[in-house]
PyMOL CGO cylinders between C-alpha atoms (Angstrom):
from pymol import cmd
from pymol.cgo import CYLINDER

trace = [
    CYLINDER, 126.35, 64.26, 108.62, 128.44, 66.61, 110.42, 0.3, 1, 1, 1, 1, 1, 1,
    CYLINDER, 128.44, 66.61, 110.42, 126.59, 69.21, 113.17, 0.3, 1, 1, 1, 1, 1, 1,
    CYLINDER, 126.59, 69.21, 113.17, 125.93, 72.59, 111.43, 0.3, 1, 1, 1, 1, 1, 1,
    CYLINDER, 125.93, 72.59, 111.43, 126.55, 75.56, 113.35, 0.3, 1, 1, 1, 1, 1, 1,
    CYLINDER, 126.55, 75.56, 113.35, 124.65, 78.79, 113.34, 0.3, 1, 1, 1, 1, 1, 1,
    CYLINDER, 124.65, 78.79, 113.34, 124.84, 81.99, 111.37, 0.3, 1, 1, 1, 1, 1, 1,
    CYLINDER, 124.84, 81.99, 111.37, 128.26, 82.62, 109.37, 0.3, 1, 1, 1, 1, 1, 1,
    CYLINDER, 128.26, 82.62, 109.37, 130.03, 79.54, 111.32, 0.3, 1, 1, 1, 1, 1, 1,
    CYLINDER, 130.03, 79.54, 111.32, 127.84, 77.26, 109.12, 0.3, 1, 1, 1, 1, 1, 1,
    CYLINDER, 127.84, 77.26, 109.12, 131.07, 77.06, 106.05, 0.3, 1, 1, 1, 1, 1, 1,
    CYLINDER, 131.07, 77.06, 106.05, 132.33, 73.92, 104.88, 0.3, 1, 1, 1, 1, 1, 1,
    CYLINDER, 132.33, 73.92, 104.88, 135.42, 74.34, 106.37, 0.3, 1, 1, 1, 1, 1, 1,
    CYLINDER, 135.42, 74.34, 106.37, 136.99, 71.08, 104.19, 0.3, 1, 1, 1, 1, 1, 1,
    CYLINDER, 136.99, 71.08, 104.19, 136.88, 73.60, 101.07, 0.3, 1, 1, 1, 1, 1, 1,
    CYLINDER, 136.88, 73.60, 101.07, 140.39, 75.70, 100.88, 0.3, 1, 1, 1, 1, 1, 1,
    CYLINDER, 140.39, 75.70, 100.88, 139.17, 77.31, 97.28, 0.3, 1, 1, 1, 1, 1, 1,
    CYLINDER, 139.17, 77.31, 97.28, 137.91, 80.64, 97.63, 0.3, 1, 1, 1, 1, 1, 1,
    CYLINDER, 137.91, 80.64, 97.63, 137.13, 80.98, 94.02, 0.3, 1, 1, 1, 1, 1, 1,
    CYLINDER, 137.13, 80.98, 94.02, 134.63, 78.40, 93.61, 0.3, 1, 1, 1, 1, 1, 1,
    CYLINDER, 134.63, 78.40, 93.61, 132.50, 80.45, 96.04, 0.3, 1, 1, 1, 1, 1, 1,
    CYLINDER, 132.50, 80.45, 96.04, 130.05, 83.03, 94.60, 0.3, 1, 1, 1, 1, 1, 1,
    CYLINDER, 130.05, 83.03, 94.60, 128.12, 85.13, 97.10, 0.3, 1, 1, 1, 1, 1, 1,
    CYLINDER, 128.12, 85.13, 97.10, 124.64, 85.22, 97.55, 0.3, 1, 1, 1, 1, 1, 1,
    CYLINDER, 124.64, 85.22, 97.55, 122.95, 88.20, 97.73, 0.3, 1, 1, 1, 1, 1, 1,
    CYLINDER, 122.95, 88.20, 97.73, 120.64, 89.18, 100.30, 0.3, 1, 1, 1, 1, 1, 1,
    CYLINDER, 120.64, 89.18, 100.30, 116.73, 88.08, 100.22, 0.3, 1, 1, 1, 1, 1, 1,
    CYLINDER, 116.73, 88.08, 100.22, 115.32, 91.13, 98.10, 0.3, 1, 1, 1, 1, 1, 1,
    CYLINDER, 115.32, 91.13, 98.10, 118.78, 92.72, 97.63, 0.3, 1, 1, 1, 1, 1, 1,
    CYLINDER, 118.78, 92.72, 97.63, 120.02, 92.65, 94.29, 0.3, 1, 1, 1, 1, 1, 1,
    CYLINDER, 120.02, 92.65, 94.29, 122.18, 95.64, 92.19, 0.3, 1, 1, 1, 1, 1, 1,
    CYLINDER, 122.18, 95.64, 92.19, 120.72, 94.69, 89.09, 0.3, 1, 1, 1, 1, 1, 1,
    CYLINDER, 120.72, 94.69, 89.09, 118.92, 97.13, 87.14, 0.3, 1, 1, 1, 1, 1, 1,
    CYLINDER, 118.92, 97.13, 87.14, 116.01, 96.71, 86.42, 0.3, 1, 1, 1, 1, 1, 1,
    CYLINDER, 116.01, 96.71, 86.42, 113.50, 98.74, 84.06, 0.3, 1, 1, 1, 1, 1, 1,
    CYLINDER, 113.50, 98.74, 84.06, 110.79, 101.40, 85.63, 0.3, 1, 1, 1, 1, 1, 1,
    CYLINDER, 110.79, 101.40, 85.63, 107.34, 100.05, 86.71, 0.3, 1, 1, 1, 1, 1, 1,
    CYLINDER, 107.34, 100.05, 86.71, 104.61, 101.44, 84.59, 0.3, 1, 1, 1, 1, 1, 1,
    CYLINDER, 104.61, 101.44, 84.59, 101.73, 102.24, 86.53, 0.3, 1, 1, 1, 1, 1, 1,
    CYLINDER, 101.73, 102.24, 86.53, 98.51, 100.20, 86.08, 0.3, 1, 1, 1, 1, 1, 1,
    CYLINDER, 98.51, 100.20, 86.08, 95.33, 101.91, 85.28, 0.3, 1, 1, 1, 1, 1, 1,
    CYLINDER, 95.33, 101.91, 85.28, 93.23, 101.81, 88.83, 0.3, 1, 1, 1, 1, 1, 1,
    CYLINDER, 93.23, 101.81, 88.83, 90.11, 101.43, 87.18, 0.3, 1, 1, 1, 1, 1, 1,
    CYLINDER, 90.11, 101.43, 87.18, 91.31, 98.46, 85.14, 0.3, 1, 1, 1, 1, 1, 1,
    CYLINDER, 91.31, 98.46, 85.14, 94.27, 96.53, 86.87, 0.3, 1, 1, 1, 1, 1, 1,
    CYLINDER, 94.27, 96.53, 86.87, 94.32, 94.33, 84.15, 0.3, 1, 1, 1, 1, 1, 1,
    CYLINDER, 94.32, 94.33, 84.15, 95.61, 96.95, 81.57, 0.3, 1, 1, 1, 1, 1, 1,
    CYLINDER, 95.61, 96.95, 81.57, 98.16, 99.25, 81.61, 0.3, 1, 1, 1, 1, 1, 1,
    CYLINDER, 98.16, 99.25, 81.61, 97.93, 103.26, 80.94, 0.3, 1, 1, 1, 1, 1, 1,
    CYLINDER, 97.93, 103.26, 80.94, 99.13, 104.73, 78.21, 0.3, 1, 1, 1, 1, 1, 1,
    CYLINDER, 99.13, 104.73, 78.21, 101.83, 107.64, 78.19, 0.3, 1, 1, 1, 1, 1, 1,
    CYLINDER, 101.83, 107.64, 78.19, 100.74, 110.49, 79.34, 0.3, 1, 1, 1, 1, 1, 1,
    CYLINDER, 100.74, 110.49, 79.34, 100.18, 113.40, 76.76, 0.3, 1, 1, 1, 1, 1, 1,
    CYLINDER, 100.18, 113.40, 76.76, 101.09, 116.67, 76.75, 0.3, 1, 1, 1, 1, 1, 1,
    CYLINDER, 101.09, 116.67, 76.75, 97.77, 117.66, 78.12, 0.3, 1, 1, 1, 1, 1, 1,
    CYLINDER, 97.77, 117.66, 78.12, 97.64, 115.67, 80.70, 0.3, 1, 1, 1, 1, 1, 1,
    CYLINDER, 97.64, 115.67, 80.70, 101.01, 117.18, 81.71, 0.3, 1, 1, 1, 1, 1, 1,
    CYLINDER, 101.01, 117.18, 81.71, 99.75, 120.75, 81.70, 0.3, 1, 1, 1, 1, 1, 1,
    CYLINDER, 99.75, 120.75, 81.70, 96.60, 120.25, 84.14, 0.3, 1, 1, 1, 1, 1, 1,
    CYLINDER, 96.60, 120.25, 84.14, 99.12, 118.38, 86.36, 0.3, 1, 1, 1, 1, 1, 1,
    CYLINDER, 99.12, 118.38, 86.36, 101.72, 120.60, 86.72, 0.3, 1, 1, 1, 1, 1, 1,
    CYLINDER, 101.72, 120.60, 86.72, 98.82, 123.20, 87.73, 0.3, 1, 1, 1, 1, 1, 1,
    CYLINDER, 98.82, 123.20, 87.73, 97.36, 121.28, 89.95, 0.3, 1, 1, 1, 1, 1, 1,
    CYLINDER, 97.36, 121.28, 89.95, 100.61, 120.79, 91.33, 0.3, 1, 1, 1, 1, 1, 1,
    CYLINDER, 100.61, 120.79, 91.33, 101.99, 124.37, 91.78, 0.3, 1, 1, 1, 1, 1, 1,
    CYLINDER, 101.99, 124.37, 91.78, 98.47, 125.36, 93.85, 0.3, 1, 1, 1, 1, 1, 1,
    CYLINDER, 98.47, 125.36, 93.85, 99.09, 122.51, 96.02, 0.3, 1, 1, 1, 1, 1, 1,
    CYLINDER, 99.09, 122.51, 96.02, 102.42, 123.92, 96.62, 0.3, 1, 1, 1, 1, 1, 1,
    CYLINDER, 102.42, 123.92, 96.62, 101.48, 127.21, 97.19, 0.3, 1, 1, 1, 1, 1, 1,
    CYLINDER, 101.48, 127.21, 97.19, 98.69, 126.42, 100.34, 0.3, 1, 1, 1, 1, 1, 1,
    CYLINDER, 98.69, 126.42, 100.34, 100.05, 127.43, 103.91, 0.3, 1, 1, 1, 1, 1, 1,
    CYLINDER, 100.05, 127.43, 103.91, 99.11, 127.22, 107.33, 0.3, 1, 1, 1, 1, 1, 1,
    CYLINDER, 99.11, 127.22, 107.33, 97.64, 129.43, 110.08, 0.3, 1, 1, 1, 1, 1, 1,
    CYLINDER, 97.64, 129.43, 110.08, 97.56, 128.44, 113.84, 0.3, 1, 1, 1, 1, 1, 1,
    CYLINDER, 97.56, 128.44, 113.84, 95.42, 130.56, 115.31, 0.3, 1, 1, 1, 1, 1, 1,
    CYLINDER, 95.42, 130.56, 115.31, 94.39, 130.77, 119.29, 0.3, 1, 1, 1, 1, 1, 1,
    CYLINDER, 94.39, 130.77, 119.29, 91.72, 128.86, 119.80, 0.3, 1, 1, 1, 1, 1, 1,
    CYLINDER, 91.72, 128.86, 119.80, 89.39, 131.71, 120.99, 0.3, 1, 1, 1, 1, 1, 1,
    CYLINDER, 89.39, 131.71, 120.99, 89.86, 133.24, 117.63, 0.3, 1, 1, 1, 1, 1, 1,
    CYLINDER, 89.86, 133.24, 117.63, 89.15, 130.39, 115.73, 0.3, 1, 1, 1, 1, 1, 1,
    CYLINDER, 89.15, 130.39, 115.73, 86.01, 129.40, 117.29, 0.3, 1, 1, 1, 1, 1, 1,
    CYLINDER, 86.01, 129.40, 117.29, 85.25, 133.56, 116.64, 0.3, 1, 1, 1, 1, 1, 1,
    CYLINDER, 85.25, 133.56, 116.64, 86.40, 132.91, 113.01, 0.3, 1, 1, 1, 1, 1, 1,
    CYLINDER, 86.40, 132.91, 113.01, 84.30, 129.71, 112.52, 0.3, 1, 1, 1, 1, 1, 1,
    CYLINDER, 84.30, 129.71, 112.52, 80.78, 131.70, 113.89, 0.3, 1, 1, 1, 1, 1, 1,
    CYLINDER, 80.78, 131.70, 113.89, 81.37, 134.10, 111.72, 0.3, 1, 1, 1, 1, 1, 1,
    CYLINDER, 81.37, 134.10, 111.72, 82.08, 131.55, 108.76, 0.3, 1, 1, 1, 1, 1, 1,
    CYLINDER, 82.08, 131.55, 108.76, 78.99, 130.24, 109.69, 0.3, 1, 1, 1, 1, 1, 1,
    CYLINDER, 78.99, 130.24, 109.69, 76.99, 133.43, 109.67, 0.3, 1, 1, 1, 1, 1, 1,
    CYLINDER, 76.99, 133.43, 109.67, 78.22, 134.36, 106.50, 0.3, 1, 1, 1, 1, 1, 1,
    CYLINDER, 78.22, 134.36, 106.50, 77.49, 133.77, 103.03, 0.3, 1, 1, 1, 1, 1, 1,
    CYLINDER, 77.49, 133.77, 103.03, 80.68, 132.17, 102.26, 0.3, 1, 1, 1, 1, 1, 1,
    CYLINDER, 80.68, 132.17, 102.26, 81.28, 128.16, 102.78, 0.3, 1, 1, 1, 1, 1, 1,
    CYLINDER, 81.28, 128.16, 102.78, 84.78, 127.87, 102.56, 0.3, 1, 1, 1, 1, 1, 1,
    CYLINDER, 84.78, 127.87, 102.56, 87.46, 129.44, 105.09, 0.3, 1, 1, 1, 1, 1, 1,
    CYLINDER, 87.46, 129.44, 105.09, 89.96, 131.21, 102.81, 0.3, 1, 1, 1, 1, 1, 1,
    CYLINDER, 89.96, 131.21, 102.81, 86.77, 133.06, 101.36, 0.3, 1, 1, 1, 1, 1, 1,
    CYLINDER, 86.77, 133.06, 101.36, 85.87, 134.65, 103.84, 0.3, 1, 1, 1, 1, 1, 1,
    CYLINDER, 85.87, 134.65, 103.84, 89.55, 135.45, 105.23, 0.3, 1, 1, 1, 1, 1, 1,
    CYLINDER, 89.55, 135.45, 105.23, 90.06, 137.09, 101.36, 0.3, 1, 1, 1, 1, 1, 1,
    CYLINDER, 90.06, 137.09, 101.36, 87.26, 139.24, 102.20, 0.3, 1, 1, 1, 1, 1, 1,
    CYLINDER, 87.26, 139.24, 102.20, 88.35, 140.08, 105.61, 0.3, 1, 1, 1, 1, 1, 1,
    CYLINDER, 88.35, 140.08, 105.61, 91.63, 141.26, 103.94, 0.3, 1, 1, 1, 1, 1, 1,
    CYLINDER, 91.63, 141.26, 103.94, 90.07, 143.30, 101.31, 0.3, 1, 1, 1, 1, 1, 1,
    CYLINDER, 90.07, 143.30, 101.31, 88.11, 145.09, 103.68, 0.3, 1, 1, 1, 1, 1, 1,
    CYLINDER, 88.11, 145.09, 103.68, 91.34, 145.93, 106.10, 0.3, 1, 1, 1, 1, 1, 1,
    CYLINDER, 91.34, 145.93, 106.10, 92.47, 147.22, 102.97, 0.3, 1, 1, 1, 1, 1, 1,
    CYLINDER, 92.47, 147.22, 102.97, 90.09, 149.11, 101.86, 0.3, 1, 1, 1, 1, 1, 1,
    CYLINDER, 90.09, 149.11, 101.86, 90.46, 151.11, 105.80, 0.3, 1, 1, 1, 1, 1, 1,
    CYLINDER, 90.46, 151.11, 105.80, 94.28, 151.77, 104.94, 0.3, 1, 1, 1, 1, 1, 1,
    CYLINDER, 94.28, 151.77, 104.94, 95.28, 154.95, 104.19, 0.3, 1, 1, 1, 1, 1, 1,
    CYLINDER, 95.28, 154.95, 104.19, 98.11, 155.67, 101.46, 0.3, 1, 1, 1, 1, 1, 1,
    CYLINDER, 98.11, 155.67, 101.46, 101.34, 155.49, 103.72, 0.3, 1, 1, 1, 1, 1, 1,
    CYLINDER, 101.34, 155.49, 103.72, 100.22, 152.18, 105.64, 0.3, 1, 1, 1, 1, 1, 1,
    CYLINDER, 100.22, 152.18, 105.64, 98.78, 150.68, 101.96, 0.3, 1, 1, 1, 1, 1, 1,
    CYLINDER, 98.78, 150.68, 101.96, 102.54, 151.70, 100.82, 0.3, 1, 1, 1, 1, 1, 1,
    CYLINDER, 102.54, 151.70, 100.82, 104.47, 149.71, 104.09, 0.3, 1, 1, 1, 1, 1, 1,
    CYLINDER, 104.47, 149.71, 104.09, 101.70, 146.69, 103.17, 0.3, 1, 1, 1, 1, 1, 1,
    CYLINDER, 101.70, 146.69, 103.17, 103.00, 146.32, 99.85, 0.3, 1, 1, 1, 1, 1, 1,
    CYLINDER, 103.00, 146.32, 99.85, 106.64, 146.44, 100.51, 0.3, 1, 1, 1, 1, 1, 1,
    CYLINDER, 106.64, 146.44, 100.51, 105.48, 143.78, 103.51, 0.3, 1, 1, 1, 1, 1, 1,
    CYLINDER, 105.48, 143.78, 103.51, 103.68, 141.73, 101.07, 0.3, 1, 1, 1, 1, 1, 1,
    CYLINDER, 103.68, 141.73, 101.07, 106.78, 141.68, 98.50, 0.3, 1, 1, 1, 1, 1, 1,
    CYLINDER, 106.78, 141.68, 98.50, 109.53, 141.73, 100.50, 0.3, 1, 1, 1, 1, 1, 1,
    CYLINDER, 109.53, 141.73, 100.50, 107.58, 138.18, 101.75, 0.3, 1, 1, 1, 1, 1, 1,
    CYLINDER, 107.58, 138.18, 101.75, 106.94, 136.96, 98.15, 0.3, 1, 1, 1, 1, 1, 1,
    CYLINDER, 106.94, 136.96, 98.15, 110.56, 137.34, 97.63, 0.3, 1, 1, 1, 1, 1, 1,
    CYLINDER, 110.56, 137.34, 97.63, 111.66, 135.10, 100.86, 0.3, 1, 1, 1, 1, 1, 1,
    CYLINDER, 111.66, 135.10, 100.86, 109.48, 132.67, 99.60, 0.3, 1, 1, 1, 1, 1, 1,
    CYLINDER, 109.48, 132.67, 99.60, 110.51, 132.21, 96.24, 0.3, 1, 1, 1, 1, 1, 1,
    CYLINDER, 110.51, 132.21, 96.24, 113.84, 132.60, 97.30, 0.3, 1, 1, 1, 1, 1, 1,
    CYLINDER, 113.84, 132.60, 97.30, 113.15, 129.22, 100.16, 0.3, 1, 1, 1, 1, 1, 1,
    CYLINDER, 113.15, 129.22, 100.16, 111.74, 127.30, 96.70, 0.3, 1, 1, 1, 1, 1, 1,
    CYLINDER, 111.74, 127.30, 96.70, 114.22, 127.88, 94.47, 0.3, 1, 1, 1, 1, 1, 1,
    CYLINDER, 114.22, 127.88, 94.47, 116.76, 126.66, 97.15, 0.3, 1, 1, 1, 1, 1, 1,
    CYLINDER, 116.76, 126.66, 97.15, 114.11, 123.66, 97.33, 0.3, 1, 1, 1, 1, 1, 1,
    CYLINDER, 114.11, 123.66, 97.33, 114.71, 122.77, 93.87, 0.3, 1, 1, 1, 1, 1, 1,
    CYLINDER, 114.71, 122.77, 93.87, 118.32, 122.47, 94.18, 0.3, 1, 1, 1, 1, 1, 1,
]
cmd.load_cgo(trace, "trace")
């Protein structure tokens, strides 16, 4: 038995056909196609899930455009510990309601001219940020 050598020296060099020779792919390489998984039903991995209908699709989409739409705030620290007491002495258990009521009371204080320069503010950022998704989607 003649010595092997490592790597891509181990050929059988005796062979002068090239044809004969079909390449192997790589271990869990392969360019064949091969059909989409369907997902399995988490409750029940022994079945699979039927298509999904179009009302399924609906509360999905929805849930997915809110979860698009959150943002985040960094804050100094100072004013976040301030923001969090007051969280906690309020009536309100979640952050973004009492930061919507902060805002609609600084709004309610504006007078016409600076409630007219908020709105532009406010639009002229709505626009940026559609514009930044719609580039997104591209």
């Amino acid at each position: 038995m003649p010595d092997k050598k490592l790597g891509f020296f181990n050929t059988n060099e005796n062979s002068t056909k090239t044809d004969d020779v079909t390449p192997v792919p790589r271990k869990g390489y392969s360019k064949e196609y091969k059909p989409p998984l369907i997902p399995k039903n988490p409750d029940n991995e022994n079945t699979q899930t039927s298509p999904v209908s179009e009302a399924d699709t609906s509360t999905t989409e929805i849930v997915a455009s809110k979860s698009i739409a959150r943002k985040t705030m960094r804050v100094p620290e100072d004013q976040f510990f301030e923001f969090m007491a007051l969280l906690d002495t309020s009536e309100y258990s979640y952050v973004y309601e009492l930061l919507g009521d902060m805002i609609d009371q600084r709004l309610n204080t504006l007078n016409s001219s600076d409630l007219r320069i908020y709105q532009s503010a406010l639009d002229s950022i709505k626009r940026t940020e559609e514009k930044k998704k719609s580039r997104k989607k591209k």
